[in-house]
C-alpha positions in Angstrom: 27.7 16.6 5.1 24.6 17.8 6.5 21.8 15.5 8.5 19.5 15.5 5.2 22.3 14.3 2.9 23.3 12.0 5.1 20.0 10.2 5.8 19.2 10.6 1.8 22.1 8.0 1.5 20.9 6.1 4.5 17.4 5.6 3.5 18.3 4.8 -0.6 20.5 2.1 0.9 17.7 0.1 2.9 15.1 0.3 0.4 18.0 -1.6 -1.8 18.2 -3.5 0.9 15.0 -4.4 1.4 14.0 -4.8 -2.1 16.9 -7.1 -2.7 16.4 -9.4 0.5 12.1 -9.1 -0.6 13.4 -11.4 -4.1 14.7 -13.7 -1.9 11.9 -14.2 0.6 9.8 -13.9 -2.5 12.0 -17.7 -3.7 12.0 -18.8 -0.6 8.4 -18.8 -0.3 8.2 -21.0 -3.8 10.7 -23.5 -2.4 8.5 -24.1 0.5 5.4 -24.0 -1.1 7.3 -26.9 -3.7 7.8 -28.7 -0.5 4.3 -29.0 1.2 5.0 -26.1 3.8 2.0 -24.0 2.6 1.4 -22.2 5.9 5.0 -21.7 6.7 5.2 -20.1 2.8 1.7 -17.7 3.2 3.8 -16.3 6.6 6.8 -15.4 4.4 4.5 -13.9 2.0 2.5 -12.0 4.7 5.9 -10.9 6.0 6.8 -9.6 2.3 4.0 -7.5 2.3 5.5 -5.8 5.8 8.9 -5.5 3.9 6.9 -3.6 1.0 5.0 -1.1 3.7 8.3 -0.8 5.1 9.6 0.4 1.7 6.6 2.6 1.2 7.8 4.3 4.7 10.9 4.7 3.9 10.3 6.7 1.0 8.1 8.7 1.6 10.6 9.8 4.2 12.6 10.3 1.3 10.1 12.2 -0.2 10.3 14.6 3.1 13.8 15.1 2.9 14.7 18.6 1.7 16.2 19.3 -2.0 19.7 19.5 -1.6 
């Protein structure tokens, strides 16, 4: 398998990843808001916007790869 098809699967994978584990911040950020934590919750939700540049990164690496 060549370096490009191999880091096609790579990269697919953590944007899954990512966008999977960014629902669950998302959540977790309601539960703490629920419970008073406001400033704990508006660092989770800065921290989703990092996981969402992240995800931008990753595919525009994608993007780069060449076509099989």
């Amino acid at each position: 398998m060549k370096t490009a098809e191999k880091a096609r699967i790579r990269i697919e994978h953590w944007v899954t990843h990512n966008d999977h584990h960014e629902s669950e911040y998302l959540e977790f950020a309601k539960e703490l808001e629920e419970a008073g934590l406001e400033t704990a919750a508006a660092e989770i939700r800065r921290m989703i916007e990092f996981n969402e540049k992240s995800n931008e990164c990753l595919r525009k690496a994608l993007a780069a790869l060449p076509a099989d």
